[in-house]
C-alpha positions as YAML, in Angstrom:
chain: A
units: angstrom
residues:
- id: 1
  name: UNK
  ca: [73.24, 107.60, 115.91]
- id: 2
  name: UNK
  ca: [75.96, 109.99, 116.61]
- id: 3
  name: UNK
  ca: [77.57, 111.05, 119.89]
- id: 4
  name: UNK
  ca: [76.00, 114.17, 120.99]
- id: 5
  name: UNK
  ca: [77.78, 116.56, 124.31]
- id: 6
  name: UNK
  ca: [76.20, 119.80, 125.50]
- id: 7
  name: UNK
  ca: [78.64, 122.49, 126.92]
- id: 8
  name: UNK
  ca: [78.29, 125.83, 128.11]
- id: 9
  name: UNK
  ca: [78.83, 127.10, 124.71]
- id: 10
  name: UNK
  ca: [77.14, 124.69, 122.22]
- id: 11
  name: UNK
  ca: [76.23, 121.18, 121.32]
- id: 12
  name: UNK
  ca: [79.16, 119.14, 120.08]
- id: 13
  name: UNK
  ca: [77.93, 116.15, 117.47]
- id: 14
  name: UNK
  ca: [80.70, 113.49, 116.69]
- id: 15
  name: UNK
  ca: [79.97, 111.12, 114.00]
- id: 16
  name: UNK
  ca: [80.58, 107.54, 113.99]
- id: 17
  name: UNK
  ca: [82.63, 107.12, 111.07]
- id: 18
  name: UNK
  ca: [85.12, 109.36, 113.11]
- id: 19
  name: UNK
  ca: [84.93, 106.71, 116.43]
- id: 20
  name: UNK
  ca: [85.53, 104.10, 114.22]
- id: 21
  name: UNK
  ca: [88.62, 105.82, 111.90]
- id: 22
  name: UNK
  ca: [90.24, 106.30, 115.70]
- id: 23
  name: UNK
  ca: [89.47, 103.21, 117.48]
- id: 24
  name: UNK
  ca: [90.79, 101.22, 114.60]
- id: 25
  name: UNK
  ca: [93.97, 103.78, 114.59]
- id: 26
  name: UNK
  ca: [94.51, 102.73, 118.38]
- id: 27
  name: UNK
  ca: [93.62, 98.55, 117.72]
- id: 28
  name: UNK
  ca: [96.70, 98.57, 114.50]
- id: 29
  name: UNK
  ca: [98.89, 99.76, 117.34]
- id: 30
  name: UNK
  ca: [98.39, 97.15, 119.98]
- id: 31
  name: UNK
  ca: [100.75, 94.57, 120.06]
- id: 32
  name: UNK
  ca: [99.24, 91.08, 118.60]
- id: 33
  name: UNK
  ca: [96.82, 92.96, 116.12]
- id: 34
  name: UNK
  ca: [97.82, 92.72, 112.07]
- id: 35
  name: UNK
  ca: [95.41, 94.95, 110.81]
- id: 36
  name: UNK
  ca: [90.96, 94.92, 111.00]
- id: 37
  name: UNK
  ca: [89.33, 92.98, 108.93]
- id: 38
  name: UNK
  ca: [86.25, 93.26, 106.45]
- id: 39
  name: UNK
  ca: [84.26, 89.79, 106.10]
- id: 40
  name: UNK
  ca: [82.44, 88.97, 102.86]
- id: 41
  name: UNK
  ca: [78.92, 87.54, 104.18]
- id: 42
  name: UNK
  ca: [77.93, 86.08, 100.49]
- id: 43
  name: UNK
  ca: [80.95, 83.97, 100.40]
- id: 44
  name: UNK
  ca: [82.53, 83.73, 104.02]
- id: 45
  name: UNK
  ca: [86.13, 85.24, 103.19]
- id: 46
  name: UNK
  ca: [87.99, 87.38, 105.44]
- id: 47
  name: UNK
  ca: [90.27, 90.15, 103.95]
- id: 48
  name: UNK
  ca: [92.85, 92.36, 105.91]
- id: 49
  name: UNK
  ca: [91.72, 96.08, 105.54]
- id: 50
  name: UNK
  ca: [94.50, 98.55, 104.51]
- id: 51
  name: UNK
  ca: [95.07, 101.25, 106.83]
- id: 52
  name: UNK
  ca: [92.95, 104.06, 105.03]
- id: 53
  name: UNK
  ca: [89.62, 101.74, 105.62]
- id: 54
  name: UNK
  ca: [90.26, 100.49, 109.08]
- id: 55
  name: UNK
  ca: [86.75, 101.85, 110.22]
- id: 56
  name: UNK
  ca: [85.07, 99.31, 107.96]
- id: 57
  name: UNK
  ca: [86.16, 96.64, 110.07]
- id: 58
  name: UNK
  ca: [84.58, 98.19, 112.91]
- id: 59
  name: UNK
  ca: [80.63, 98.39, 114.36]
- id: 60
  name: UNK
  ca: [80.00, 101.64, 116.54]
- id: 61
  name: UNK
  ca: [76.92, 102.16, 118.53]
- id: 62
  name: UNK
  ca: [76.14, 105.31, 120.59]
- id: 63
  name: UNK
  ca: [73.26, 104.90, 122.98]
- id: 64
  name: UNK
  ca: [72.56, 107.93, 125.41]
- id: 65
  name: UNK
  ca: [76.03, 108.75, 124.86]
- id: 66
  name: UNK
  ca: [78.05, 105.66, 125.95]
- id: 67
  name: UNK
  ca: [79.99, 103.97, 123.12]
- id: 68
  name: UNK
  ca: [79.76, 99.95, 122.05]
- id: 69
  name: UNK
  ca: [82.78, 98.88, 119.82]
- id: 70
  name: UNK
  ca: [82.82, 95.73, 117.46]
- id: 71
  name: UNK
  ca: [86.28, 94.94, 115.95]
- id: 72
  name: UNK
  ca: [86.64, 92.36, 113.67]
- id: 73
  name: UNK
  ca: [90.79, 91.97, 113.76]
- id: 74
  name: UNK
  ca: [93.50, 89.47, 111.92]
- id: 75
  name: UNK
  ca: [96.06, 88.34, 115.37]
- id: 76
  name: UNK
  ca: [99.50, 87.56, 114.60]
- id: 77
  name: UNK
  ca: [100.27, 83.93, 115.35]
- id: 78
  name: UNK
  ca: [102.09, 82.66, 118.08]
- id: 79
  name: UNK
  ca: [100.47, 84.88, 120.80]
- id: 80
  name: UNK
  ca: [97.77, 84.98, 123.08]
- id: 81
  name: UNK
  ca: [94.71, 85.80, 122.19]
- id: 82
  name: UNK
  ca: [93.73, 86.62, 125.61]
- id: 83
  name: UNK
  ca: [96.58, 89.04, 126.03]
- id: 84
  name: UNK
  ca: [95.99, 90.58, 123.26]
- id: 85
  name: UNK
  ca: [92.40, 90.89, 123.17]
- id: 86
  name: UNK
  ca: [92.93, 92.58, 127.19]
- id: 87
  name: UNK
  ca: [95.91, 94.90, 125.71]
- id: 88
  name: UNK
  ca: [93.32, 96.11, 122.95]
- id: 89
  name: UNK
  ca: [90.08, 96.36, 125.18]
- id: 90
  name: UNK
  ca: [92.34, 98.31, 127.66]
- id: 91
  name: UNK
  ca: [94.36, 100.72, 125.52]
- id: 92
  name: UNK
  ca: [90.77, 101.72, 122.79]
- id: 93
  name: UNK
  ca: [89.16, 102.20, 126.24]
- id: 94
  name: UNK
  ca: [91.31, 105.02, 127.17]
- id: 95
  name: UNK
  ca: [92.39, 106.11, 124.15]
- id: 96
  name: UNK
  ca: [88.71, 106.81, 123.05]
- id: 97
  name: UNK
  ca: [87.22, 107.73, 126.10]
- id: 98
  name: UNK
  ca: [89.45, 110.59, 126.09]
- id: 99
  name: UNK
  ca: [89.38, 111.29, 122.48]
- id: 100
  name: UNK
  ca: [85.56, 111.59, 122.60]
- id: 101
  name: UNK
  ca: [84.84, 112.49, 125.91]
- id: 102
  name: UNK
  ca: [82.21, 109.74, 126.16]
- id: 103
  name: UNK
  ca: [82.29, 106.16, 128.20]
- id: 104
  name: UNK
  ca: [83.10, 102.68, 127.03]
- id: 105
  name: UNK
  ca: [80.14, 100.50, 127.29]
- id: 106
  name: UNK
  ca: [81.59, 97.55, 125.86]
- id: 107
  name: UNK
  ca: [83.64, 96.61, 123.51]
- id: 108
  name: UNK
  ca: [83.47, 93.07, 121.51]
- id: 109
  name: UNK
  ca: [86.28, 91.28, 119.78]
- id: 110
  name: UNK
  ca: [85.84, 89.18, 117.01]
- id: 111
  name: UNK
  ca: [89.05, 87.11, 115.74]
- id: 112
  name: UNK
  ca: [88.23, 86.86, 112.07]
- id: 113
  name: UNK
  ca: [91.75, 85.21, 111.77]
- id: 114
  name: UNK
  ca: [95.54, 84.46, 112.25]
- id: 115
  name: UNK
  ca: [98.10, 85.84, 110.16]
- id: 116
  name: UNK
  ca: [102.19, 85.01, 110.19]
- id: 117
  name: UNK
  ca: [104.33, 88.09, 110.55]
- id: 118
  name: UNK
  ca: [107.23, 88.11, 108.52]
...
């Protein structure tokens, strides 16, 4: 379903390829995150998206016009994941809300793995 707005002037449509392209723009940014990643179901194996398909590794809902986020993200090792998972809830949250002009409903983090940073 896409995100739909009424104004005074029109109806605005936004579709959820372009949530997904921006929310996984924000996530590469937060500190912690290596990059989304896509997860083969037949055979289990997690691979670290490049940054021109970041919105595969990403599940958006819109229901009634509030958003639901699913990341599926690669941490860098050493940290916390509860730090980083708060620093990427918090800055998507904003970052989107204002983007789209719709609300957060939730947003669900799914540590697919750990990578060493170089």
């Amino acid at each position: 379903m896409k995100g739909r707005m009424n104004t005074g002037l029109g109806e605005i449509t936004i579709n959820t390829d372009v949530i997904a392209t921006y929310a996984g723009s924000v996530a590469v940014e937060c500190f912690g995150i290596v990059g989304m990643a896509a997860v083969n179901m037949k055979d289990g194996l997690v691979k670290l998206l490049r940054r021109d398909s970041l919105k595969h590794g990403i599940n958006v809902t819109v229901n009634e016009n509030k958003i639901s986020l699913e990341f599926h993200v690669i941490v860098s090792y050493g940290v916390s994941i509860q730090a980083v998972a708060d620093n990427l809830i918090s800055n998507v949250k904003y970052k989107v809300e204002e983007f789209t002009g719709m609300e957060i409903e939730d947003i669900h983090i799914l540590v697919e793995g750990v990578r060493v940073i170089d």
